[in-house]
Each structure stands twice: as C-alpha cells, then as structure tokens.
ROBAKOL-259953 format. One record per atom (N, C-alpha, C): residue in one letter; atom name; x negated, y negated, z. Coordinates in steps of 0.05 Angstrom, whole numbers, plus 5000, padded with zeros to 4 digits. Last residue first. Example, Ala and Ser with C-alpha at 12.3 -4.5 7.8 and 13.67 -1.06 7.14 Angstrom:
BEGIN
+------+------+------+------+------+
| type | atom |   px |   py |   pz |
+------+------+------+------+------+
|    S |    N | 4743 | 5045 | 5142 |
|    S |   CA | 4727 | 5021 | 5143 |
|    S |    C | 4742 | 4999 | 5157 |
|    A |    N | 4736 | 5114 | 5156 |
|    A |   CA | 4754 | 5090 | 5156 |
|    A |    C | 4736 | 5066 | 5156 |
+------+------+------+------+------+
END
This chain:
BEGIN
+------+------+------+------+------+
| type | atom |   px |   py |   pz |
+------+------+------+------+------+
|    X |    N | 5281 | 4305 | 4817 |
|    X |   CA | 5275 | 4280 | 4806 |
|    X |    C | 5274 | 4261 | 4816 |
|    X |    N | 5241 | 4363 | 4855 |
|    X |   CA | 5265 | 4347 | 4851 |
|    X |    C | 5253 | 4326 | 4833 |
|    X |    N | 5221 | 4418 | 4870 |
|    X |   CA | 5215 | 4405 | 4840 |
|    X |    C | 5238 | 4386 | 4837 |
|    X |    N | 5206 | 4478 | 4901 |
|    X |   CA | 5223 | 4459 | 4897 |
|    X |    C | 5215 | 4426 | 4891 |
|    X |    N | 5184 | 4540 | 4925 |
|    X |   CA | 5164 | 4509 | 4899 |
|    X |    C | 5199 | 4492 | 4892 |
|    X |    N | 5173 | 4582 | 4968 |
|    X |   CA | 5185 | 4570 | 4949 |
|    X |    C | 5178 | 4544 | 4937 |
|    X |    N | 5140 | 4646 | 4962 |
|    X |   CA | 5142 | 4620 | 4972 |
|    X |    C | 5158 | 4600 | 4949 |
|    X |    N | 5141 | 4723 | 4971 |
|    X |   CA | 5144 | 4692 | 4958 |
|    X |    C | 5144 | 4668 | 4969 |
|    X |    N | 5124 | 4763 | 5001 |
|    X |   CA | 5144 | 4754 | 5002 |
|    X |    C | 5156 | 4733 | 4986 |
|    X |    N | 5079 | 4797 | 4942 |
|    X |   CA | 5090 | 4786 | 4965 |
|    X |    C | 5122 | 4777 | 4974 |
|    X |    N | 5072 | 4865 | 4916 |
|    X |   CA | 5079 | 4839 | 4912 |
|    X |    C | 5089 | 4825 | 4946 |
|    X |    N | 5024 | 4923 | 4901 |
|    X |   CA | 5033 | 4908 | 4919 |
|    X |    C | 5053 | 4874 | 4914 |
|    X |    N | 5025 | 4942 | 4845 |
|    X |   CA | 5013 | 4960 | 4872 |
|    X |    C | 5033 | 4947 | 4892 |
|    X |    N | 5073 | 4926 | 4780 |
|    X |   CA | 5039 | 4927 | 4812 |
|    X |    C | 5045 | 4943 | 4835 |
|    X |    N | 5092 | 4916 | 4727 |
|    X |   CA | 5087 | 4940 | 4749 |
|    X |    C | 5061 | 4936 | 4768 |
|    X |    N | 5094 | 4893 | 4674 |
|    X |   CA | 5109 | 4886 | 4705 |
|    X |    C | 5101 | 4895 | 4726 |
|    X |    N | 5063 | 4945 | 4653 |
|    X |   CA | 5075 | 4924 | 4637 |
|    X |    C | 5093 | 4919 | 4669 |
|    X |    N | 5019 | 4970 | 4708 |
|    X |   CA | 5034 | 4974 | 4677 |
|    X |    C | 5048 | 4948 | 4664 |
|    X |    N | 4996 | 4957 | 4744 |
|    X |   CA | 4998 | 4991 | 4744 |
|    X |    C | 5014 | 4994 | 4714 |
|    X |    N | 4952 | 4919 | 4781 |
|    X |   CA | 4979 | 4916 | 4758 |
|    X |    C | 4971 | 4949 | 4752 |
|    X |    N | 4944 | 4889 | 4833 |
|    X |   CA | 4942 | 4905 | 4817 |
|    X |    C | 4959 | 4916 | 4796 |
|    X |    N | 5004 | 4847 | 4857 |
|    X |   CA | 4965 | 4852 | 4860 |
|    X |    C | 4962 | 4879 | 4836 |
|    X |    N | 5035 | 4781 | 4851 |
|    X |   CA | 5030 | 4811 | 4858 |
|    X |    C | 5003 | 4821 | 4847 |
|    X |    N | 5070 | 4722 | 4888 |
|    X |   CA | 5043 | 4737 | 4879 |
|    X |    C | 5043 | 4770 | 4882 |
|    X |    N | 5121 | 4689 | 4873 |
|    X |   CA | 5111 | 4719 | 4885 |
|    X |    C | 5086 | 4721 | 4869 |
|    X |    N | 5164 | 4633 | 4881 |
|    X |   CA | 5140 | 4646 | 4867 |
|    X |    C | 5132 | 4665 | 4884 |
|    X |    N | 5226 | 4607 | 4874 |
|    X |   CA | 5207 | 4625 | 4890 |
|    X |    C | 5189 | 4636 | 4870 |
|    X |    N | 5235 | 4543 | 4835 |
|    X |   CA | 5243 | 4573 | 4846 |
|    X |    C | 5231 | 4586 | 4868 |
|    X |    N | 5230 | 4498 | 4785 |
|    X |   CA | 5240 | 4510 | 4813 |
|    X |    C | 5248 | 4533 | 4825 |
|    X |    N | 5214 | 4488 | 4742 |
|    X |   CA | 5201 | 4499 | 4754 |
|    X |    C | 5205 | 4507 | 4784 |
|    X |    N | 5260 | 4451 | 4734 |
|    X |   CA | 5255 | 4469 | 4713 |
|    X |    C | 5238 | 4495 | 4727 |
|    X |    N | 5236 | 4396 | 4742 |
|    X |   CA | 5255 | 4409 | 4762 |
|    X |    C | 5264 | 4441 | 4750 |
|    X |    N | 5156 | 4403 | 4745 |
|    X |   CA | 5190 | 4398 | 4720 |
|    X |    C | 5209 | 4404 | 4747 |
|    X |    N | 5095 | 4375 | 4751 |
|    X |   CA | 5109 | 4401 | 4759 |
|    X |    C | 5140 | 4389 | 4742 |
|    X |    N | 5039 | 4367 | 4731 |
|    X |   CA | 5066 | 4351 | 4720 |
|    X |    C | 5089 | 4377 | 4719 |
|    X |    N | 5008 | 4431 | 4759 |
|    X |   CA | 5011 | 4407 | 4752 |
|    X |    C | 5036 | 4406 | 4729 |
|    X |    N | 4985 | 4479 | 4798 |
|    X |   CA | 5014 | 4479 | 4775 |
|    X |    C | 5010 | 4440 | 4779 |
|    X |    N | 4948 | 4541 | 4810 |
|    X |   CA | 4951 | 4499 | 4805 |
|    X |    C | 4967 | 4493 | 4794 |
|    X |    N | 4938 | 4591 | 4843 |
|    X |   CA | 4957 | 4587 | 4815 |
|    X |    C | 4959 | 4552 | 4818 |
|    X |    N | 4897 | 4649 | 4861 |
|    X |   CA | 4906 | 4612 | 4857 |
|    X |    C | 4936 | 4605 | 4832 |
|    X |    N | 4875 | 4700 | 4902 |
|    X |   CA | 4889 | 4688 | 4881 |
|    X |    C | 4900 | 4662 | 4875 |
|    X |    N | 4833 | 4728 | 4939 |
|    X |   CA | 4848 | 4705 | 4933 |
|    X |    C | 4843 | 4701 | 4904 |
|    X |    N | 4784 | 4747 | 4950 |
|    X |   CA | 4810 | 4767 | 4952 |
|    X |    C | 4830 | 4744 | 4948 |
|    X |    N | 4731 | 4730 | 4963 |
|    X |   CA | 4755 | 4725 | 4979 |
|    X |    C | 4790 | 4726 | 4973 |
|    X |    N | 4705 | 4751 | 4917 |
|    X |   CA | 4694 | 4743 | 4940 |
|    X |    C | 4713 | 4749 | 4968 |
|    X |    N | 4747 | 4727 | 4875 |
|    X |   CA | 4733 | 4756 | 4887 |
|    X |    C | 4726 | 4753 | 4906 |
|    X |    N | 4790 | 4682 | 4865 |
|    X |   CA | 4764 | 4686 | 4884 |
|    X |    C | 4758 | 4720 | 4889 |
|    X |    N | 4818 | 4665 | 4805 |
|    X |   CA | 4814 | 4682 | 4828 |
|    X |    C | 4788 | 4669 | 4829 |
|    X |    N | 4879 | 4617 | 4763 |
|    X |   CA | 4842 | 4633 | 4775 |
|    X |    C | 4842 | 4653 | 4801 |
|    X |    N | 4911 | 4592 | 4729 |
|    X |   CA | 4909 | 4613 | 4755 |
|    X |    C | 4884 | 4622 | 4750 |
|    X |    N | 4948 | 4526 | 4723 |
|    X |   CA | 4919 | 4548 | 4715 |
|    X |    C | 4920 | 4570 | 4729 |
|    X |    N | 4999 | 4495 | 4677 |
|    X |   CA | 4986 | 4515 | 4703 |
|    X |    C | 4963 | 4523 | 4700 |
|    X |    N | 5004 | 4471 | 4632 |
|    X |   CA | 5012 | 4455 | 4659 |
|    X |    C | 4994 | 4463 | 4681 |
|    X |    N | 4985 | 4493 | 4596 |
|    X |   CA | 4970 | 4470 | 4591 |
|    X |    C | 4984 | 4454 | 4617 |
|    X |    N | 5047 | 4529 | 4599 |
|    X |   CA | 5017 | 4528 | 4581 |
|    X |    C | 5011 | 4498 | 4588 |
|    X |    N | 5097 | 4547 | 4618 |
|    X |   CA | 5075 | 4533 | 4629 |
|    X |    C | 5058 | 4525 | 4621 |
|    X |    N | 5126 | 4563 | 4574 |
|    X |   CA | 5140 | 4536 | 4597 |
|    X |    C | 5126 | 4524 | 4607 |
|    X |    N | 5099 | 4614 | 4560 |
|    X |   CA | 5106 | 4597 | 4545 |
|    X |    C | 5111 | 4557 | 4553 |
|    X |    N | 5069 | 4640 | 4607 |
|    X |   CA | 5093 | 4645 | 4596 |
|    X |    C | 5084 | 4615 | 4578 |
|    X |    N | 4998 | 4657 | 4603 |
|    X |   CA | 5016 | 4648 | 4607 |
|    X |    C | 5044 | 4650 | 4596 |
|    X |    N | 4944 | 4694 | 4619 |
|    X |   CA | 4953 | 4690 | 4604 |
|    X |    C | 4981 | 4681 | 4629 |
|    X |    N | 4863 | 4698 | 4623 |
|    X |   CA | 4888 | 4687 | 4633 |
|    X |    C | 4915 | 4693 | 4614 |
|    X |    N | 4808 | 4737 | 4647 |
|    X |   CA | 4831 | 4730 | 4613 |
|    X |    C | 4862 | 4726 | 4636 |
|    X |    N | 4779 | 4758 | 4682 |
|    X |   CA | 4783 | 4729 | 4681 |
|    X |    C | 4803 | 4721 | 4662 |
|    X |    N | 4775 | 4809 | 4688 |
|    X |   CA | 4738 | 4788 | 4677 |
|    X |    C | 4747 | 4766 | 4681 |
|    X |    N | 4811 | 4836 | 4710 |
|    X |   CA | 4792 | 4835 | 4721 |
|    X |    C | 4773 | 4813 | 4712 |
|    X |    N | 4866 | 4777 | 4692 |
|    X |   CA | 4842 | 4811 | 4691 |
|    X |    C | 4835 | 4802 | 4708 |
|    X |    N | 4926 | 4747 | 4705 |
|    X |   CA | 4892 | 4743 | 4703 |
|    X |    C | 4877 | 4769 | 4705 |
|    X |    N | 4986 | 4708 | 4689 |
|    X |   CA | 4976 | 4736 | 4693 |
|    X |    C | 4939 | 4734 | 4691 |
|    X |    N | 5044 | 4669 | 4701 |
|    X |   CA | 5016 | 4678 | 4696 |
|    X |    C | 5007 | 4711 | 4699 |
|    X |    N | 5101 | 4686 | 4707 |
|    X |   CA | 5089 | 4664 | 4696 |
|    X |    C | 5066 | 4660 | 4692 |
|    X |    N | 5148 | 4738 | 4698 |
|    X |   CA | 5121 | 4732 | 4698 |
|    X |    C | 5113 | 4703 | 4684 |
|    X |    N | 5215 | 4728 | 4730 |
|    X |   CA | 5199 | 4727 | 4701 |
|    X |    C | 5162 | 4723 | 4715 |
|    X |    N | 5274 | 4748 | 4761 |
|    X |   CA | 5243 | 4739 | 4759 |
|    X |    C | 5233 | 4736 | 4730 |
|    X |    N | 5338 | 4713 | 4721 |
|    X |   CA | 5312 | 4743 | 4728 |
|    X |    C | 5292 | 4732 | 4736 |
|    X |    N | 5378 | 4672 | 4763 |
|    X |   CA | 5361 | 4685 | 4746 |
|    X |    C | 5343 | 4705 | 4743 |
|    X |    N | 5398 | 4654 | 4810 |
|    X |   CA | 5416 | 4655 | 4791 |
|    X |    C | 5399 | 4669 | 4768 |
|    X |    N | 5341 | 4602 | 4826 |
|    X |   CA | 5371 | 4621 | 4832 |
|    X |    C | 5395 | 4626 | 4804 |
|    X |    N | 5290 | 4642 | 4792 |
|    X |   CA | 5299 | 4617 | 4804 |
|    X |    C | 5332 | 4625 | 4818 |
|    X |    N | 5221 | 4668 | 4808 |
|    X |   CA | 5248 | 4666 | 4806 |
|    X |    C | 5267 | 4644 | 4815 |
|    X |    N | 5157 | 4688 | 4787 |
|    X |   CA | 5177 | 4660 | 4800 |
|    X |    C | 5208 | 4681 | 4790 |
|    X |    N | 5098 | 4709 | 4789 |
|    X |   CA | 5117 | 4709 | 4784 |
|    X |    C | 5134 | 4697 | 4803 |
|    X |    N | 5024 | 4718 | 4785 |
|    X |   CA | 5041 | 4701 | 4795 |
|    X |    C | 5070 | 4705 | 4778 |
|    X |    N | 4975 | 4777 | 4791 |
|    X |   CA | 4998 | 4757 | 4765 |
|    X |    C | 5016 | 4738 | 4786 |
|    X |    N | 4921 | 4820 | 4768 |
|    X |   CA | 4940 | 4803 | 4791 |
|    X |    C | 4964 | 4778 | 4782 |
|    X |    N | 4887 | 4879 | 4761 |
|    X |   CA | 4904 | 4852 | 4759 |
|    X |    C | 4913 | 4848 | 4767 |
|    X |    N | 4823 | 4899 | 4792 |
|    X |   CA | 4841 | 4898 | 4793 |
|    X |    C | 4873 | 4870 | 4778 |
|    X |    N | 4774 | 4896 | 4807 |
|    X |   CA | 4774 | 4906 | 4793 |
|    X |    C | 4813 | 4913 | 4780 |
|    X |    N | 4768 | 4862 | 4866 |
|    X |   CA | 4764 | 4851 | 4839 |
|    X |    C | 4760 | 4867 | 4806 |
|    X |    N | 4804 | 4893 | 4895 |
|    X |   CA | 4822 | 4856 | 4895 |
|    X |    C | 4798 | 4856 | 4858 |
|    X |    N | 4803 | 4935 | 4926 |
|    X |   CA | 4792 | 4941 | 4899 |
|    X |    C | 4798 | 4917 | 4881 |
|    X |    N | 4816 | 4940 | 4973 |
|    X |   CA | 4780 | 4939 | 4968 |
|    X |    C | 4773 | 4928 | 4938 |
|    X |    N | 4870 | 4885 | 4997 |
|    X |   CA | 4862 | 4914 | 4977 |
|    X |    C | 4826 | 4914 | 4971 |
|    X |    N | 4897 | 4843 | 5001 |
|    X |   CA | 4898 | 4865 | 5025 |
|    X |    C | 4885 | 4892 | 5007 |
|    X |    N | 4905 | 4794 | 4979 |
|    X |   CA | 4917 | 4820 | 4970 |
|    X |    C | 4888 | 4834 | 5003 |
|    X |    N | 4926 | 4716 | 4977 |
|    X |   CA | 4911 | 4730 | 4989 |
|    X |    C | 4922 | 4774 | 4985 |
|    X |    N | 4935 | 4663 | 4947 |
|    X |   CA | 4958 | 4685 | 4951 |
|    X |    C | 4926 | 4701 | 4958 |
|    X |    N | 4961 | 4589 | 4936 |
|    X |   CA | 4949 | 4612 | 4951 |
|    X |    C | 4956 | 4647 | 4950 |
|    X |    N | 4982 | 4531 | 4894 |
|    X |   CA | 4994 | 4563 | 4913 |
|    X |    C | 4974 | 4580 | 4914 |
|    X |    N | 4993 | 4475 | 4895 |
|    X |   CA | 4972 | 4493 | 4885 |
|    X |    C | 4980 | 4519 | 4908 |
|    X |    N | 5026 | 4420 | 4856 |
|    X |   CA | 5022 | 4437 | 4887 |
|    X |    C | 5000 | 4460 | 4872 |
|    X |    N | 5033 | 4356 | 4832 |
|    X |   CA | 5024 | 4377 | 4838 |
|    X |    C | 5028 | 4394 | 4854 |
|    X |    N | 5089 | 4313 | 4796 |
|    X |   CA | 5077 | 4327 | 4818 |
|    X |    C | 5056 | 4349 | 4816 |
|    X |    N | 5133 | 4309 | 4764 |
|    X |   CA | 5108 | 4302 | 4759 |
|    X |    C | 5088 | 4307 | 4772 |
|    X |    N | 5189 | 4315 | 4809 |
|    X |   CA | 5178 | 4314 | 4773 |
|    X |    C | 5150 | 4299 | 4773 |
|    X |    N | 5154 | 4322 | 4876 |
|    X |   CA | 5177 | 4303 | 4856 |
|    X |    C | 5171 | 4307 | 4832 |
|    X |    N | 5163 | 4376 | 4920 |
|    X |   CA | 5158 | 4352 | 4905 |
|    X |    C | 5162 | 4344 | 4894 |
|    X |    N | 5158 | 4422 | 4964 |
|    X |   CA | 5177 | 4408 | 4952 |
|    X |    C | 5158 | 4380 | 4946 |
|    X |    N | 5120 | 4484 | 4975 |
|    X |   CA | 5135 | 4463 | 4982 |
|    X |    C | 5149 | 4451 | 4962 |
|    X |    N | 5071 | 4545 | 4980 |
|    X |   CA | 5091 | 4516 | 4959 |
|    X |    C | 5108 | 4492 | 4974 |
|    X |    N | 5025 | 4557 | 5007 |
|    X |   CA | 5019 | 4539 | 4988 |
|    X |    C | 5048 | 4515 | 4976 |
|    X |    N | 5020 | 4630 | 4998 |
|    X |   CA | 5025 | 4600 | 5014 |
|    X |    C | 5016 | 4577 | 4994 |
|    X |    N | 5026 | 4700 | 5003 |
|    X |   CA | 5026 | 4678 | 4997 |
|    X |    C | 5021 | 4650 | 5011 |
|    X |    N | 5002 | 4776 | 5016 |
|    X |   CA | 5018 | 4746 | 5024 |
|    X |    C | 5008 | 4716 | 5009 |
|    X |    N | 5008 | 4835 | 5001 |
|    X |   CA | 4999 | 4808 | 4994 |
|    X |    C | 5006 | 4784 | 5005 |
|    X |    N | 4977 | 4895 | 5020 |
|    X |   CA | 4995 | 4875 | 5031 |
|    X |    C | 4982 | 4847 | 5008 |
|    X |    N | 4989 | 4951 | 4988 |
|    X |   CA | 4976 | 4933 | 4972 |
|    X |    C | 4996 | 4904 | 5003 |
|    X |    N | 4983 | 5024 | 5000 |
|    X |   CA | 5000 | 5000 | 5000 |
|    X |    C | 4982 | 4975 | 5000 |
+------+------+------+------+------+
END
C-alpha cells in the first residue's frame, strides 16, 4: 500500500497562483509514475498532469502552459504550480503514485481543494 498525502490548495482569485505538495510513502517514489488529478462537483475526475520516472511531463489540454509538475526524488515529493489559475479550475486535486496502467496507481491521496473565485 502506497500512503500519499497532499497540501498546498486553498482559495484564490482568477489569475492567481497556488502550488500543491504531495508526498508518497513508497522506496520505489523514483522509479515510479505519479500524476495529479482533480475533480470538480458534479463531474468525472480527470487526469491533469502526469510525470515518469526521467521527468516526461504530460498535460490535459486546459492546462498547458498554465501548470508545471515536477518531482523531488530525494524527497518523495511531488509538485504541481498552477498559475493564472480560471474559476474553471476548481475542484479537489488528488495526487497518485505509481502508475500500474492507463489511470491505474498504487496509491492516491485524500485530495485538497483549489477554489478559484472571480
């Protein structure tokens, strides 16, 4: 079992920054993928980032050129920077750890919530 926990989101205004934390509970944090996913109310989760082992990032569509996600090996931490945040981008974000297939991980967190007013 994969513990992950989160932190980081809060509430801010259209245009805004926040930068979300996510820490995995696992030996294997740098051989391993890891991905940030959101849900909003009323909607499917959806994958919003995703990062390898070497570093290959990839994004949904909504975010490109807003968000970044990087890792710390080192320190088993996962990042996600979300700049000129949207009310659009409002939801609960879940960090999950090792990826086992298309959506599929080891471990996902409780989520934190990112609220995005005008």
């Amino acid at each position: 079992q994969v513990r992950v926990v989160e932190s980081g989101g809060g509430s801010v205004q259209a245009g805004g920054s926040l930068k979300l934390s996510c820490t995995a509970s696992v030996y294997t944090f740098n051989i391993c993928g890891i991905a940030w996913a959101r849900q909003a109310p009323g909607k499917a989760r959806e994958l919003v980032s995703t990062i390898d082992p070497v570093g290959i990032a990839t994004y949904v569509e909504s975010v490109k050129g807003r968000f970044t996600i990087t890792r710390d090996n080192a320190k088993n931490t996962l990042y996600l920077q979300m700049n000129s945040l949207e009310v659009e981008d409002t939801a609960v974000y879940y960090c999950a750890a090792c990826r086992l297939g298309i959506g599929e991980y080891r471990g996902w967190g409780q989520g934190t919530q990112v609220t995005v007013s005008s």
